[in-house]
N, C-alpha and C positions, 0 to 999 in steps of 0.2 A: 504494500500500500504506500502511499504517497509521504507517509510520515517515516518510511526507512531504507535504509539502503538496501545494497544487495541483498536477498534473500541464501539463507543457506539452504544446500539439499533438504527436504523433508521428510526423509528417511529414514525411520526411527531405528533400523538397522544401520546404517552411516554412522546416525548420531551414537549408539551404544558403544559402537567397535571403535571408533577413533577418540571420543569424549565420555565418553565414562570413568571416572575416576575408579581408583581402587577400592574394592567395600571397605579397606578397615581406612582411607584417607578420607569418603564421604561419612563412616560413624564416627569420623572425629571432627566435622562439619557439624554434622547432626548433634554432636554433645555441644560443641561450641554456639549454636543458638539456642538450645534450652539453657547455658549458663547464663542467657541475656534475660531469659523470663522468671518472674515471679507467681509466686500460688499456686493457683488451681485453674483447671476450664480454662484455660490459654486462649487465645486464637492468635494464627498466625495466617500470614501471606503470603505464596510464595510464589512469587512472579518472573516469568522467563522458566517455567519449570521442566520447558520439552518432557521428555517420558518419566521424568520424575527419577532417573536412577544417582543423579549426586546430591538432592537436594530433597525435596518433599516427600520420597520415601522414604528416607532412611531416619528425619525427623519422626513421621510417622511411628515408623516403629520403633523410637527412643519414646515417645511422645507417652504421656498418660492416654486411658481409656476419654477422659474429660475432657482433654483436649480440644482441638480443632484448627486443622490444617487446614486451607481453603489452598489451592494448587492452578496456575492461572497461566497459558499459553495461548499464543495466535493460532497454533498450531492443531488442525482435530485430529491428524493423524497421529502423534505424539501422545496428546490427551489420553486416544482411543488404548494406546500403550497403556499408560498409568494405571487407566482402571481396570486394566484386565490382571496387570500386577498387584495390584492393593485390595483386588476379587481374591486372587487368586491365596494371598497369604493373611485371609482373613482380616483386612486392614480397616475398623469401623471408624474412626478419627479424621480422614480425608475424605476429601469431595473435591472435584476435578472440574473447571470450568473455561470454556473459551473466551480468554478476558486480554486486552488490546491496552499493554499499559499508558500508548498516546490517547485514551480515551480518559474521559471522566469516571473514575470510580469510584467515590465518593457513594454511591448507595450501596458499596458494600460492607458503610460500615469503618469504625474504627479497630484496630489489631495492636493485639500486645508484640508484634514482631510483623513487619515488613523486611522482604529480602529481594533484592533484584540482583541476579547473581551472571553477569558476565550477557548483560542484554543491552544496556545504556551506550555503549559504543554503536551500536547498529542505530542508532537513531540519527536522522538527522539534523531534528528541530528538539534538544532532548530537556532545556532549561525548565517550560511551564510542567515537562514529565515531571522533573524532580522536584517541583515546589507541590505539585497537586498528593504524588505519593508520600510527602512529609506532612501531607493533613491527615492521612490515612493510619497514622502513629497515634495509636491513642496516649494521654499521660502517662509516664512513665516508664514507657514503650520502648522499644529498640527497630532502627533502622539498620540494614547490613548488605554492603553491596562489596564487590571484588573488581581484583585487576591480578595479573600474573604479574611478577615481579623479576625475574628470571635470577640471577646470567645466563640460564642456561634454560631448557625444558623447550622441546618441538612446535609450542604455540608461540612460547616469548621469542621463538630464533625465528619465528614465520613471521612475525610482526615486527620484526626489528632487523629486518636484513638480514639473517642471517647469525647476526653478531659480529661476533672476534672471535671462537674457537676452530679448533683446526681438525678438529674431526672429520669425519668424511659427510659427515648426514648436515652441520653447522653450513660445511664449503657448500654443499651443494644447494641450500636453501641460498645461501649469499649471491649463486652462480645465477640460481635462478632470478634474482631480483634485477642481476646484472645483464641478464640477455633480453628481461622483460622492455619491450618498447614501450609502456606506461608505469608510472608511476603510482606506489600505494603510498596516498600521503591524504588518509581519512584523518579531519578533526577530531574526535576521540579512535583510541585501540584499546584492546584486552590488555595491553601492557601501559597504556596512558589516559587514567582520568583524572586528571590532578583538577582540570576548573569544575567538574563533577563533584570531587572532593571539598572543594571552597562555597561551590554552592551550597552544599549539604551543611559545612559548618557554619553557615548564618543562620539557618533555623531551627538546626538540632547541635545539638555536644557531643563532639568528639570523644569518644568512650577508650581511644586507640585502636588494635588492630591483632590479628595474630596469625601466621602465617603456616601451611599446610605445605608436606611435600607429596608428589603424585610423581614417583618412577617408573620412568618408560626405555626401554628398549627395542632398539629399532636398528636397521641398515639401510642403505641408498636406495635400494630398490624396492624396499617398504615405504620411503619416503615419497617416492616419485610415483607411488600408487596413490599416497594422499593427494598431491595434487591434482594429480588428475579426476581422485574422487571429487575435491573442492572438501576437503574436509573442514581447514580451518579458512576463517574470514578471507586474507591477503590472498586466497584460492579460489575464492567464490565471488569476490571483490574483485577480479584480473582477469585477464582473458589470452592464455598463453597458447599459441599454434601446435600442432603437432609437429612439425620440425623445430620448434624448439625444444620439447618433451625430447624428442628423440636426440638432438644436440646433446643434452645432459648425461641422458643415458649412454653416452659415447663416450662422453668425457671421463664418466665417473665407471667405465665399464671394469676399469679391475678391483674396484671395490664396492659392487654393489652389492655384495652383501656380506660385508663387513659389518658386525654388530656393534653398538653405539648405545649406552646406557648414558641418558640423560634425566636430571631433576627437574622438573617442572614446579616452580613455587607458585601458588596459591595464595594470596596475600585477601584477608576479608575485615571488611572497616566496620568499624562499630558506632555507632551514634545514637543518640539516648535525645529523647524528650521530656525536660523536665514537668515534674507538676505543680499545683501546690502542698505537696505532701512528697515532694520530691526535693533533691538537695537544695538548699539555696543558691543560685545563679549569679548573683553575687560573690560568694568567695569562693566558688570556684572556679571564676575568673578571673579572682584577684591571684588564685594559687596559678591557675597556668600562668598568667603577665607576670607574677612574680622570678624575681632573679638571683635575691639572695637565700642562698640555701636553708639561716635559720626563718626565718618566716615563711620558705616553703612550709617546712618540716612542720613549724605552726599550725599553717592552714590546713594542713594535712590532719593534726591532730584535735582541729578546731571542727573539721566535719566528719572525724568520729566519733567525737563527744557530743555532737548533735544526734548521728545517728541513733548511738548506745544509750542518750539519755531520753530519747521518746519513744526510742525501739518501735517505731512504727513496721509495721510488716511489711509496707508498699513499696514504692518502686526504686524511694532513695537505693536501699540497700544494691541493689546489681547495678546500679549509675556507680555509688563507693566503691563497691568490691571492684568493678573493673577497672576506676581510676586507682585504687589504692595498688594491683596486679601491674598495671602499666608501669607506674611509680618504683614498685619492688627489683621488677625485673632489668629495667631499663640500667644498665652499667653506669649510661652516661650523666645518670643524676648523681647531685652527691652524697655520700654518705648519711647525712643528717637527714634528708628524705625519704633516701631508700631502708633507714633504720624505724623512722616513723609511718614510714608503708608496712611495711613487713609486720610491725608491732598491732599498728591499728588493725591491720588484716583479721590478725587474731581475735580480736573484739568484735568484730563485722560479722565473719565467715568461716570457723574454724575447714568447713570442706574444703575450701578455697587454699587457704593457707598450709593442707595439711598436703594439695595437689604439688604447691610451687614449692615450697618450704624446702623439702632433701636438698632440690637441686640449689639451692642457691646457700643453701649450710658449706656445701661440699666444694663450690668452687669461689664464696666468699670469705676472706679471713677476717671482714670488716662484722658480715653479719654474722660469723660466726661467734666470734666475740661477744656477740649478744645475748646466746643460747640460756646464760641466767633469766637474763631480763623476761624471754619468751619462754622460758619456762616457768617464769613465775606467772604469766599471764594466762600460761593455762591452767595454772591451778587456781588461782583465784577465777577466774571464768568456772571452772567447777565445782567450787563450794560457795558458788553464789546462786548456782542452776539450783533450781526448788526440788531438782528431781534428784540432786547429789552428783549428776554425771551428765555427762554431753553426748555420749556416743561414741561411735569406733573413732571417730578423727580426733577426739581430745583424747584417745587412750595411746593413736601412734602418733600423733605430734611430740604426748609425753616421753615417748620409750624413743624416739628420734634425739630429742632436747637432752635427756637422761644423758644419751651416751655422750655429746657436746661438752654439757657440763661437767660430767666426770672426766672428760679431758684436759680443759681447763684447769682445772681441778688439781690434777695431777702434772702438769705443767708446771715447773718451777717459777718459769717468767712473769707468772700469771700474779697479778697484787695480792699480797698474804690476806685482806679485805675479801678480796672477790676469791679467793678459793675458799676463806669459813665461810661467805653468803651460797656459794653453790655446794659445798659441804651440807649445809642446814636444809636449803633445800630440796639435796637427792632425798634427805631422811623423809620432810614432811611431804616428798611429793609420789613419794610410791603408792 
């Protein structure tokens, strides 16, 4: 239609063989959008969803019974896909509709989770799309869309020339840009939506991002079947002669089937709509513009004492937790940050904290150093719980922390202070 570019094949066989992620890299999609919702009865949206195998069914099947997936493509043969797969494995939580995201949608309603996942590049009028789909966020909500990141992966080296690597399947996609008589120079790609991204952070917040890898393996003469299938965009976008096809395959004839494992990164942005019963928008814009690391650290600690003191059940919480995870993880904040990320976490999120926590014990000496502090924070989190205990994640946070602190501990270096403080409390924290 008149609202997009090229069209890709509609082949839901094309689509499955060449774009279908890995099951265990789309169930870790699928975990990564229920981490953005709260409660119960959910509803979500999932737009651009073709047959549903990286996106809408595998939510599904992470999904509670209460749920509600609504599942939304141009596409009915695609569609026709989905529901015969979400028949087939008993799937009551989705419902599969032909929905036109350059259309008004707006009577279908507001959604705890909007996702437009690798669609917004095909558009080519795409600004009023993304103001109209940011009304469709209900308070508290989360918006989540994608771009491939690369250096490397058979979509990012098809959208980007190619690249720089010198593999055989890299040259030969570069070769082929290089003998194409037109030019692929579309205003958005799967590997660039950055005004996409700007737009989106004027009407929702920035949540951060996290990024997926999808390994593939392939040779020259696997690759030169995708083009000519039109698998990805830069192929379906172009229009390459058969004496050029066959050029390639001349050039590349003694390696064409040399095998080429390549990482395709996945990169999925997060954006939250505040409510009134969501953080304050105020200081957590004073904490992004902020520069100096103690008054990050502050701010940081000023919107978990908000959160922890009105304990509200709503939507703050997964806006915190995921600002507070960004903060944690991120190397390149400073210490005073990422010690008051980490810490506040534990107060927020114990699931959260207990997910990221090993890894950044193990390769931080700064927050390791802390393992008193966060072990005192779960036990006081646990003799404050009315029920005595938190659950399996305050039992291995504790037996994580334990072993920290008794290294410390036993560390000579360690201040004679801070080895009786972690002394006292291995005793009272068993």
């Amino acid at each position: 239609m008149d609202g997009k570019t090229a069209q890709a094949p509609n082949a839901p066989e094309v689509y499955e063989e060449y774009q279908a992620w890995p099951r265990e890299t789309a169930e870790a999609v699928a975990r990564y959008f229920l981490s953005a919702l709260n409660g119960v009865s959910r509803r979500c949206l999932v737009l651009g969803c073709a047959t549903g195998v990286n996106d809408a069914l595998p939510l599904a099947r992470l999904a509670g019974p209460d749920d509600r997936i609504v599942a939304g493509d141009l596409e009915n043969v695609f569609l026709e896909r989905l529901r015969g797969t979400s028949a087939a494995e008993g799937l009551t939580n989705i419902e599969s509709h032909r929905l036109d995201v350059t259309d008004d949608l707006s009577s279908l309603g507001r959604f705890d989770l909007v996702s437009l996942l690798f669609v917004i590049h095909r558009l080519k009028s795409w600004e009023q799309v993304i103001d109209r789909l940011c009304g469709l966020v209900a308070p508290g909500g989360s918006f989540l869309i994608s771009e491939f990141v690369g250096p490397e992966g058979i979509i990012f080296l098809s959208n980007e020339g190619g690249g720089k690597g010198r593999d055989p399947v890299s040259r030969l996609i570069r070769r082929y840009f290089e003998l194409l008589p037109e030019r692929f120079e579309p205003a958005l790609k799967s590997t660039s939506i950055k005004p996409v991204l700007d737009r989106l952070g004027k009407g929702l917040t920035p949540m951060g991002h996290q990024d997926f890898i999808w390994k593939q393996t392939l040779s020259p003469r696997e690759m030169l079947t995708r083009i000519e299938k039109r698998a990805y965009a830069p192929f379906f976008s172009t229009h390459p002669t058969t004496s050029l096809l066959q050029q390639l395959n001349n050039e590349f004839v003694q390696e064409l089937d040399t095998p080429v494992t390549l990482n395709e990164t996945i990169r999925i942005y997060h954006f939250g709509k505040v409510s009134s019963e969501s953080l304050p928008i105020e200081l957590v814009e004073a904490f992004r513009h902020e520069s100096d690391p103690a008054r990050r650290a502050t701010a940081l600690q000023a919107l978990v004492a908000l959160e922890v003191g009105s304990r509200r059940s709503g939507s703050g919480a997964a806006e915190l937790v995921s600002l507070l995870e960004t903060c944690a993880m991120d190397a390149a904040e400073p210490k005073a940050v990422r010690e008051a990320a980490i810490i506040g976490l534990m107060f927020v999120s114990l699931e959260r904290a207990r997910k990221i926590l090993p890894s950044l014990l193990e390769f931080s000496t700064d927050l390791r150093a802390r393992s008193i502090d966060l072990l005192e924070a779960v036990t006081f989190l646990e003799r404050a719980s009315s029920l005595g205990a938190l659950g399996p994640a305050a039992v291995d946070l504790r037996s994580i922390l334990r072993k920290h602190v008794a290294e410390l501990v036993a560390d000579p270096n360690t201040p004679p202070e801070t080895r009786e403080k972690g002394r006292t409390l291995i005793q009272t924290s068993t």
